[in-house]
N, C-alpha and C positions, 0 to 999 in steps of 0.2 A: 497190189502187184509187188513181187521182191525182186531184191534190188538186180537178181540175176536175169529176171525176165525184163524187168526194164534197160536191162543194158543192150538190148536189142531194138526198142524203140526212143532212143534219146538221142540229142547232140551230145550227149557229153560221155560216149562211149571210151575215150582215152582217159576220163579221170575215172571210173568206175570200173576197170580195167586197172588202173595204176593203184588204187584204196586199195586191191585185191590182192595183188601183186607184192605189195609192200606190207600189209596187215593181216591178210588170210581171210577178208570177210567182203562182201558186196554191201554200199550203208544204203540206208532207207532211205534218207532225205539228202541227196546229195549237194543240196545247197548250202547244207553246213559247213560241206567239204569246201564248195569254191569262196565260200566267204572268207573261213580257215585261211585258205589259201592268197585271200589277198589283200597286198602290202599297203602299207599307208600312203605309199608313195603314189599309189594307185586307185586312189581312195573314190568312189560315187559320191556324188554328191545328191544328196535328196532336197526337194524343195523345202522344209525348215531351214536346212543347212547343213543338218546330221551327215557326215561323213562313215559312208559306207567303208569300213574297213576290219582288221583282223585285230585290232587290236584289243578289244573287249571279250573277246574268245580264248586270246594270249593270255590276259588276267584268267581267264577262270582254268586256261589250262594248268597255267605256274602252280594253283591252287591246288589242283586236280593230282596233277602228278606228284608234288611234293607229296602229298597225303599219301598214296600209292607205296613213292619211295619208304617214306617214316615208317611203315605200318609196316613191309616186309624186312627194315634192317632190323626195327625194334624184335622182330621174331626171329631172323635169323641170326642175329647177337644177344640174346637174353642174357649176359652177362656181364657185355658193354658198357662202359658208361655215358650220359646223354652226349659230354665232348665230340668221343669214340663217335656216335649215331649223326651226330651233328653235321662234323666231317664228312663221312661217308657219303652220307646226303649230298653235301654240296660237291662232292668228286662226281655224282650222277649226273644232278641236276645244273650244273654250274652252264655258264654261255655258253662257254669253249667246250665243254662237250657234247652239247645237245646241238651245235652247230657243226661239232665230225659227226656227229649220228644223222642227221637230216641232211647231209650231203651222202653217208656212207648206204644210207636208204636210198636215196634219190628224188625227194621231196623239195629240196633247192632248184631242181630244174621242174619245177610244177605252181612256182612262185609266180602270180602275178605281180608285176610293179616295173616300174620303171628307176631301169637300175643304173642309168646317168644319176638320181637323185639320190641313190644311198651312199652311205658312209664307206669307205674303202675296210676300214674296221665291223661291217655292218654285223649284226646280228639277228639278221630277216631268217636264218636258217633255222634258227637253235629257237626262236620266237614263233616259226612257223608249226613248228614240230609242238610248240604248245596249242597253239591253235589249235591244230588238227587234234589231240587228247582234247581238245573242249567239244569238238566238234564230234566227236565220238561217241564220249559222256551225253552230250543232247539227244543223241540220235539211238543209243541201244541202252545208253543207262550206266550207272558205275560200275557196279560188277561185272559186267561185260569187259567192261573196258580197262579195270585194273587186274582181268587176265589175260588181253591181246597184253599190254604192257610190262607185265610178268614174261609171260609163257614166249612171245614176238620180240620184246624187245631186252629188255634186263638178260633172262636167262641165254640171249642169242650173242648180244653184244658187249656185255660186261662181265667180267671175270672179278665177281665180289672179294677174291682169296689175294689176288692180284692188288686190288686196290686196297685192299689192308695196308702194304707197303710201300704205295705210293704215296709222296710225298705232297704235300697243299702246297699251290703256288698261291701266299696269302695275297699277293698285290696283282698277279692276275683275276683273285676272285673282288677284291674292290674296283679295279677299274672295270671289270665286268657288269659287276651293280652298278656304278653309276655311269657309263653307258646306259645299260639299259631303263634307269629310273631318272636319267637325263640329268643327271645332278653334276657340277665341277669337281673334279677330285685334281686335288696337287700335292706334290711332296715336297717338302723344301727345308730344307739345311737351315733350321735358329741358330744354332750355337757351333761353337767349334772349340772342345774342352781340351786340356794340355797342348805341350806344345812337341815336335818332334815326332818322333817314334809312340809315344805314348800318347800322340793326339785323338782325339776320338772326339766322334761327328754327331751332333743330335737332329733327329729329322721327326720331323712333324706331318701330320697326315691331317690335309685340310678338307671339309665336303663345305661346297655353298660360304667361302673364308672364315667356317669356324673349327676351330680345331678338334678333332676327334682324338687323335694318341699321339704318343712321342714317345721314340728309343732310341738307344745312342749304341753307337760302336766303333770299331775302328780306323771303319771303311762306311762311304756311303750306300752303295749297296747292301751292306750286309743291316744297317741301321734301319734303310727301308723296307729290308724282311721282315727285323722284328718289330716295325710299327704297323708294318700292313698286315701285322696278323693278330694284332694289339683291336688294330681299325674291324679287321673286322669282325674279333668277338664283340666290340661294342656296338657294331654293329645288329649284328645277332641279338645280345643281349637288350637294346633300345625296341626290338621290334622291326628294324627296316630292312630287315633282305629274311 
């Protein structure tokens, strides 16, 4: 039975109706969907102790999409270089935007969880919205699903020509990762070089109190530009985002 005649005989007429609404398509197994859909916070508990929740769908979406993204900048900049593609990447995929895209959808209000427990910073939006691409991928398969994501989402709500010229917020894309990989990140002032007018400030960028980078500058803000985007090529380059 597909998914459009089953929407006629199921309790879960408002989510099979909303997958359609938001993505163009009716899914098969919509229990992908409400798994997708819910928050840690809200987690089932199985008798092992296995906690039912979206976070293991989250991993394979992060995966999923990133793949999707790479594959269409690497074709639409064939003369780019990996920096160039790098970026670009993470201006799609990053928290803070996959969290305006899954509220600008309306998949934030299809969240299960209990949301006295999350973070006032949270990132159930932007985490949900991977879900749901994992949950997608299971249910029609990748090629399917890295053309709702192309053709639905990229081509609808990103302007790739646009984001050429936007600027990386390097220390919103760190604190974003470790948020979300639950890691400590701190910034903090070692040193403090000349004195007066010509003083200039060195800040350090700590994950878990080891230090990842340090740059200095005039001003402490501008210091923590250039080490948080120090942090997170090394980032990148170590393998961890």
């Amino acid at each position: 039975m597909t998914g459009r005649f089953k929407l006629y005989f199921t309790s879960n007429k408002t989510l099979y109706k909303a997958i359609k609404n938001i993505f163009g398509f009716y899914p098969e197994h919509i229990s992908l969907y409400k798994l997708a859909l819910r928050h840690r916070s809200a987690s089932e508990k199985k008798l092992n102790g296995y906690k039912l929740n979206n976070e293991r769908l989250e991993y394979l979406g992060d995966a999923i999409l990133s793949a999707i993204v790479a594959d269409l900048l690497f074709k639409r900049f064939p003369y780019k270089s990996e920096g160039f593609l790098t970026q670009m990447r993470s201006k799609i995929v990053s928290r803070s935007s996959l969290n305006q895209l899954s509220n600008k959808l309306g998949l934030n209000k299809l969240i299960n969880s209990s949301f006295d427990q999350l973070n006032p910073n949270r990132s159930a939006p932007g985490d949900t919205f991977e879900a749901v691409v994992a949950a997608m991928y299971l249910d029609k398969g990748f090629d399917f699903t890295r053309k709702i994501i192309i053709n639905r989402i990229i081509n609808i709500h990103f302007d790739l020509d646009e984001l050429v010229n936007t600027e990386v917020n390097y220390k919103s894309r760190v604190l974003e990762w470790a948020q979300k990989e639950k890691r400590q990140l701190v910034f903090k002032v070692i040193d403090e070089i000349g004195e007066r007018q010509g003083k200039q400030y060195l800040v350090a960028v700590f994950v878990d109190d080891k230090k990842i980078a340090q740059a200095q500058d005039y001003t402490i803000k501008g210091a923590e530009k250039l080490a948080s985007e120090k942090a997170w090529k090394e980032l990148h380059e170590s393998g961890l985002q």
